[in-house]
N, CA, C and O atoms as a Tinker XYZ file with bonds, in Angstrom:
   260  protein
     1  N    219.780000  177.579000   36.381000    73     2
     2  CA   218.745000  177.985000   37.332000    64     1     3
     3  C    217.513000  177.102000   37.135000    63     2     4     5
     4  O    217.187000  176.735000   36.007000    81     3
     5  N    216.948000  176.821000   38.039000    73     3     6
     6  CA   215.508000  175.991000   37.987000    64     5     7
     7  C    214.461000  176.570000   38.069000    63     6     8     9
     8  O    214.167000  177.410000   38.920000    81     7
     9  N    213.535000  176.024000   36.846000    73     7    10
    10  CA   212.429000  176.860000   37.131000    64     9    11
    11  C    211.729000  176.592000   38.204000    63    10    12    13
    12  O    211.919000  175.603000   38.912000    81    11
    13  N    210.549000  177.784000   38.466000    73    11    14
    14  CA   209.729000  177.798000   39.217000    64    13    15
    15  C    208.529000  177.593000   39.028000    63    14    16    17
    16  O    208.229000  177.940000   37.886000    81    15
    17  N    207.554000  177.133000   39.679000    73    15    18
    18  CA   206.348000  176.894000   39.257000    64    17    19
    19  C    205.747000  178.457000   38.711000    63    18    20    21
    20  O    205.159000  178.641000   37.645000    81    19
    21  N    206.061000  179.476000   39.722000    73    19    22
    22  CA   205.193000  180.405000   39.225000    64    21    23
    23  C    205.928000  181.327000   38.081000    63    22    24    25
    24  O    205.293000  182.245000   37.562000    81    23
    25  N    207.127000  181.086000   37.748000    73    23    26
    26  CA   207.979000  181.511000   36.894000    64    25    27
    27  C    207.555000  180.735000   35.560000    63    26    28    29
    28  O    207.593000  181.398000   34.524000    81    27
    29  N    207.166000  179.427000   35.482000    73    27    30
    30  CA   207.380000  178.609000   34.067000    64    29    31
    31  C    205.854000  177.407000   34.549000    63    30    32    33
    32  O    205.415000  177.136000   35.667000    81    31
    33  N    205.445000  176.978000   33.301000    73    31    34
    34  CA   204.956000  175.694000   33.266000    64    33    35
    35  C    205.475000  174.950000   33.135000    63    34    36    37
    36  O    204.759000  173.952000   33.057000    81    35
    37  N    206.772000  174.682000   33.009000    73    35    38
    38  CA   207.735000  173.480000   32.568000    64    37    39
    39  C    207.441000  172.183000   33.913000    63    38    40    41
    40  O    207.424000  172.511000   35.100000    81    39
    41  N    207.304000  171.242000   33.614000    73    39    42
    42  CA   207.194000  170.367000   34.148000    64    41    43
    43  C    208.170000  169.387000   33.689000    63    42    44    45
    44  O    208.406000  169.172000   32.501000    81    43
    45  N    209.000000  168.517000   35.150000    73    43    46
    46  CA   209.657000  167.608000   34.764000    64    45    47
    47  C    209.189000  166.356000   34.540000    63    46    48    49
    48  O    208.024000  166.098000   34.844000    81    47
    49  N    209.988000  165.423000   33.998000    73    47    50
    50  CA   209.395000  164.511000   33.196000    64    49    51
    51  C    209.011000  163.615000   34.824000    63    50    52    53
    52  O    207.919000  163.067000   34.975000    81    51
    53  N    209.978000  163.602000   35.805000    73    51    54
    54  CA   209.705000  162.731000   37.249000    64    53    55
    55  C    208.046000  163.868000   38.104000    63    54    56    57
    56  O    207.504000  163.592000   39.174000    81    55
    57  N    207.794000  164.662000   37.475000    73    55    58
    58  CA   206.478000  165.133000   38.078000    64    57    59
    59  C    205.591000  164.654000   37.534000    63    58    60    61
    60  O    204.584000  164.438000   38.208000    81    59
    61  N    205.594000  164.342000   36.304000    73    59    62
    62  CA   204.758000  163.950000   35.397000    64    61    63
    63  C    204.410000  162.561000   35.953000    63    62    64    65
    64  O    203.237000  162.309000   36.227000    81    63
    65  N    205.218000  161.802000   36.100000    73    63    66
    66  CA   205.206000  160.440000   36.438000    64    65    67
    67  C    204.265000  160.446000   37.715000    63    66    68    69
    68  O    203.124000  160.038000   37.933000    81    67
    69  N    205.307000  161.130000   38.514000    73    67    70
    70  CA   204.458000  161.020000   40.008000    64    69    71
    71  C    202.578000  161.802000   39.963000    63    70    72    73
    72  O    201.757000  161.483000   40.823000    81    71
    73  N    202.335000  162.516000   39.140000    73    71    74
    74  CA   201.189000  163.005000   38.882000    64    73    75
    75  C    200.471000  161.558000   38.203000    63    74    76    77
    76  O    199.550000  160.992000   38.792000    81    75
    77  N    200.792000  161.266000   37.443000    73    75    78
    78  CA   200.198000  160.009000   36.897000    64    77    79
    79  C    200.041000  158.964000   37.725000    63    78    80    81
    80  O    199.032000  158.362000   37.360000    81    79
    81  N    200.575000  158.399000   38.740000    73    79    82
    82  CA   201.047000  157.276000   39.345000    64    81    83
    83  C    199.755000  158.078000   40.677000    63    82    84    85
    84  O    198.810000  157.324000   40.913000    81    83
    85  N    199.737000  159.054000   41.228000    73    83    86
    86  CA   198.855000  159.834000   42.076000    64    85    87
    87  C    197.313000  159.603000   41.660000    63    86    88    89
    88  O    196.341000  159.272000   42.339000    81    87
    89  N    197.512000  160.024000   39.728000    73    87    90
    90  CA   196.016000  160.245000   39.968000    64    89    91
    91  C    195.360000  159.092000   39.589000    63    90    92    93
    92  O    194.132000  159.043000   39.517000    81    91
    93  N    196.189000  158.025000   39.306000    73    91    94
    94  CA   195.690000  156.778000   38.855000    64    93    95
    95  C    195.135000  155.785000   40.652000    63    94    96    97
    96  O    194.137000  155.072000   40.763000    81    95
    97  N    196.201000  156.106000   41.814000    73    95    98
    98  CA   195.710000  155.751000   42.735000    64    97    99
    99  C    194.289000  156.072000   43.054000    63    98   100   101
   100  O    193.369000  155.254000   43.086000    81    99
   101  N    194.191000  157.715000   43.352000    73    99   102
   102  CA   192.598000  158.395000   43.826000    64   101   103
   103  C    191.714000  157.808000   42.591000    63   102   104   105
   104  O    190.812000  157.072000   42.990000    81   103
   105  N    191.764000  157.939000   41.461000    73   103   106
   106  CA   190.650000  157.492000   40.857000    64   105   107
   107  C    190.539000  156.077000   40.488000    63   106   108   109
   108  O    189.994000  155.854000   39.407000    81   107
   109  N    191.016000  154.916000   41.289000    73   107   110
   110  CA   190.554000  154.172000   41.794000    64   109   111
   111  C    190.415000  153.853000   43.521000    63   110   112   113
   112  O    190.434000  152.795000   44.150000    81   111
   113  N    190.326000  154.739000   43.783000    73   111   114
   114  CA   189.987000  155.043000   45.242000    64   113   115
   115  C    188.610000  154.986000   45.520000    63   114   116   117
   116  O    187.968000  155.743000   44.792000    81   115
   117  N    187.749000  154.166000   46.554000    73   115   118
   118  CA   186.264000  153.865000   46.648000    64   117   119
   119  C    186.091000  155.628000   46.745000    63   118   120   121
   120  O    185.662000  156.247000   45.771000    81   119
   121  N    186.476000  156.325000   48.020000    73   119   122
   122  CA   186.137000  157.748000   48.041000    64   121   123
   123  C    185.585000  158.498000   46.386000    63   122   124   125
   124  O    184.484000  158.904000   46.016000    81   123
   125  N    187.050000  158.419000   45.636000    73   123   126
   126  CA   186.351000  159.189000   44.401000    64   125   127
   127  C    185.560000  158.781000   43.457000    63   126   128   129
   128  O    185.113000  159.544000   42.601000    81   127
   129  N    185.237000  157.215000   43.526000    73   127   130
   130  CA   184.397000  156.309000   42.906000    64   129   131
   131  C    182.689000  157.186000   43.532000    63   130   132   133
   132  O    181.638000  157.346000   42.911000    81   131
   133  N    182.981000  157.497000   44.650000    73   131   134
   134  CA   181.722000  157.984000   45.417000    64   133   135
   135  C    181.174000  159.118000   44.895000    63   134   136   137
   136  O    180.007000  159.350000   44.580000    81   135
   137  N    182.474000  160.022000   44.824000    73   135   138
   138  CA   182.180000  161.208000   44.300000    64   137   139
   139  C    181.924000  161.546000   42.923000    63   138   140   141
   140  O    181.431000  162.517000   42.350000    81   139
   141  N    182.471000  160.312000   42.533000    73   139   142
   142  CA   182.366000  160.792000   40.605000    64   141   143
   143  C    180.717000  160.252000   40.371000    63   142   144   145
   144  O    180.018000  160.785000   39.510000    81   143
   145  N    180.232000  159.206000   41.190000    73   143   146
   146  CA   178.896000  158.748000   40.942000    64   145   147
   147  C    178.096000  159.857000   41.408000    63   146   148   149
   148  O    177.011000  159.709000   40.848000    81   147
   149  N    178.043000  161.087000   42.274000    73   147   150
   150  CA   177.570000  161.310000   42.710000    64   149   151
   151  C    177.046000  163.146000   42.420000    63   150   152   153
   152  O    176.190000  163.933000   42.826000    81   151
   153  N    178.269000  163.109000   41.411000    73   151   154
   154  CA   178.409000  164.519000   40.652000    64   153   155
   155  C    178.503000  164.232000   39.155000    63   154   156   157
   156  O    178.932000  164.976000   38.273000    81   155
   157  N    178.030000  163.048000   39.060000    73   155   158
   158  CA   177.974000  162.519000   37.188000    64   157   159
   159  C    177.369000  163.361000   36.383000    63   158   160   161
   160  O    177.784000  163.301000   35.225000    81   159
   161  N    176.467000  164.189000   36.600000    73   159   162
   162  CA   176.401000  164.690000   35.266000    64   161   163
   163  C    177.084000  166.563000   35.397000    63   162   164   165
   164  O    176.697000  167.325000   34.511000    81   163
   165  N    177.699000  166.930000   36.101000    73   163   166
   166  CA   178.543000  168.032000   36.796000    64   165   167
   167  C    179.912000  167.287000   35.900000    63   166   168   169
   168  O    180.631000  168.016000   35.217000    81   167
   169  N    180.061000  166.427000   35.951000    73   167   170
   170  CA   181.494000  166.315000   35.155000    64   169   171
   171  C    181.986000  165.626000   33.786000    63   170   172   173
   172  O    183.072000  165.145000   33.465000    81   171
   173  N    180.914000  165.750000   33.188000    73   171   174
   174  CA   180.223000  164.874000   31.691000    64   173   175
   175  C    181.236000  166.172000   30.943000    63   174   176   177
   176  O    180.871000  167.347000   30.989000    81   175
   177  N    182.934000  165.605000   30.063000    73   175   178
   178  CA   183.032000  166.280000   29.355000    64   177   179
   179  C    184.292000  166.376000   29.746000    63   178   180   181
   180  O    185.217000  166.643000   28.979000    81   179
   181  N    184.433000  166.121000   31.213000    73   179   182
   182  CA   185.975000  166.480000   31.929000    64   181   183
   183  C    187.280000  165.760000   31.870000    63   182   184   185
   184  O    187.198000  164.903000   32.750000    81   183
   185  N    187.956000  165.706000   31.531000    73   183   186
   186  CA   189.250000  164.518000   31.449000    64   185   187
   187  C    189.172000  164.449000   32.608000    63   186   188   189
   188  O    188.819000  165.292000   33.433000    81   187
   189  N    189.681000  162.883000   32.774000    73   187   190
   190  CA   190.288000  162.641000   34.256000    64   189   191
   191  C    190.989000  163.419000   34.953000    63   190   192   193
   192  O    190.477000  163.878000   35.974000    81   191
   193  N    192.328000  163.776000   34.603000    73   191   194
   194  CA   192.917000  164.905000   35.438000    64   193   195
   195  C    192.447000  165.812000   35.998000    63   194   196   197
   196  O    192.828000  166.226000   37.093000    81   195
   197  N    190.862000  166.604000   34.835000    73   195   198
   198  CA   190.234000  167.709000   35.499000    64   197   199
   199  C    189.795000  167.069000   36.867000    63   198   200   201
   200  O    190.202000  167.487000   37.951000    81   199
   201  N    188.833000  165.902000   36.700000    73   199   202
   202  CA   188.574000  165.142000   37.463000    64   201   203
   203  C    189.179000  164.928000   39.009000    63   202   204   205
   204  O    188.490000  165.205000   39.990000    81   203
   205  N    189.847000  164.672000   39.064000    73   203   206
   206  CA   190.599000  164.402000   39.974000    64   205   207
   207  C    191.315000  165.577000   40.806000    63   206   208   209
   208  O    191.878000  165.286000   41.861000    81   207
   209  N    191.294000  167.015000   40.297000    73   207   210
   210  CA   192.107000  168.156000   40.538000    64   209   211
   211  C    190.578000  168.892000   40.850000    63   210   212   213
   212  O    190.363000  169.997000   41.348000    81   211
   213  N    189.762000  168.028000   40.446000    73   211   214
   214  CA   188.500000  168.618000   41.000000    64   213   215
   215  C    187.883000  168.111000   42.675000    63   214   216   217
   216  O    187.342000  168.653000   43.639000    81   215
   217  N    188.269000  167.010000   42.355000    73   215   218
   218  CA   188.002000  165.929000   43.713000    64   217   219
   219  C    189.257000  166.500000   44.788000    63   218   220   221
   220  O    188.902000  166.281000   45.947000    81   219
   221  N    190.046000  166.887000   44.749000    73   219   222
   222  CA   191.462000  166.687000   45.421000    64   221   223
   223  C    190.906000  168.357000   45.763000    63   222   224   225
   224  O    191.117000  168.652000   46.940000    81   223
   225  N    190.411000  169.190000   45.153000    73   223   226
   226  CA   190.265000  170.546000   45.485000    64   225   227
   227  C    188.840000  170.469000   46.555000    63   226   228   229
   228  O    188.943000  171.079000   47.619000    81   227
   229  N    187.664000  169.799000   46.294000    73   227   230
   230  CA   186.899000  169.967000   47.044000    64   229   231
   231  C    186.928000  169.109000   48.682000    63   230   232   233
   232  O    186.268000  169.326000   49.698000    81   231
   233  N    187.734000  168.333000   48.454000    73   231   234
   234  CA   188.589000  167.607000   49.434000    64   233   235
   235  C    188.858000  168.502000   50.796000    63   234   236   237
   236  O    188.453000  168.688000   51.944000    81   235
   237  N    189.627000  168.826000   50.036000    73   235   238
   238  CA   190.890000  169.838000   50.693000    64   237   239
   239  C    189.953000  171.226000   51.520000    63   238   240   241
   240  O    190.097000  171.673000   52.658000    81   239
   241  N    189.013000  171.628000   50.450000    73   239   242
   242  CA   188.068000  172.739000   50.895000    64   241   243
   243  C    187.190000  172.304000   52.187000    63   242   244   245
   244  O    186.947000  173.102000   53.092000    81   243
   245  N    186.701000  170.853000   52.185000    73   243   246
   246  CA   185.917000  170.242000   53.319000    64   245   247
   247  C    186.738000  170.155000   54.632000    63   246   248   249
   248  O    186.411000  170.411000   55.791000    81   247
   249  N    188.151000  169.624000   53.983000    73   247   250
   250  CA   188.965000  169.609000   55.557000    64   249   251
   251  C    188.843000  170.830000   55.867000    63   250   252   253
   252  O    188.885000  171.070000   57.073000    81   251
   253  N    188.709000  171.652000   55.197000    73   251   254
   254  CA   189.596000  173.479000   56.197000    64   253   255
   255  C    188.378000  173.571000   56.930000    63   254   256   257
   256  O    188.730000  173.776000   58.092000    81   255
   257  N    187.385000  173.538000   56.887000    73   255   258
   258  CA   186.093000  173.306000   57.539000    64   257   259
   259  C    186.365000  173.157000   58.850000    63   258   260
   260  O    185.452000  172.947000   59.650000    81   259
């Protein structure tokens, strides 16, 4: 049986990749270059990933707009 996201944290090793390969695109993306200059001291402390799952969330919140 396969897990589920909301069943398990297990992550496969090909999500992992594609998460990496994703967040390495956006954060060299001019957009989040914009945003990380622009919320610099709001994210003093954050790993990239937070980073980026932060950008990709407020994103997403502006489109539903």
């Amino acid at each position: 049986m396969t897990p589920t996201p909301a069943a398990s944290n297990y992550q496969y090793p090909a999500d992992t990749e594609i998460w990496y390969s994703l967040k390495c695109a956006i954060a060299s993306s001019s957009g989040f270059q914009s945003w990380q200059l622009e919320r610099d001291a709001q994210l003093q402390g954050l790993r990239l990933d937070q980073q980026v799952q932060k950008y990709l969330r407020e994103t997403l919140e502006t489109l539903a707009y």
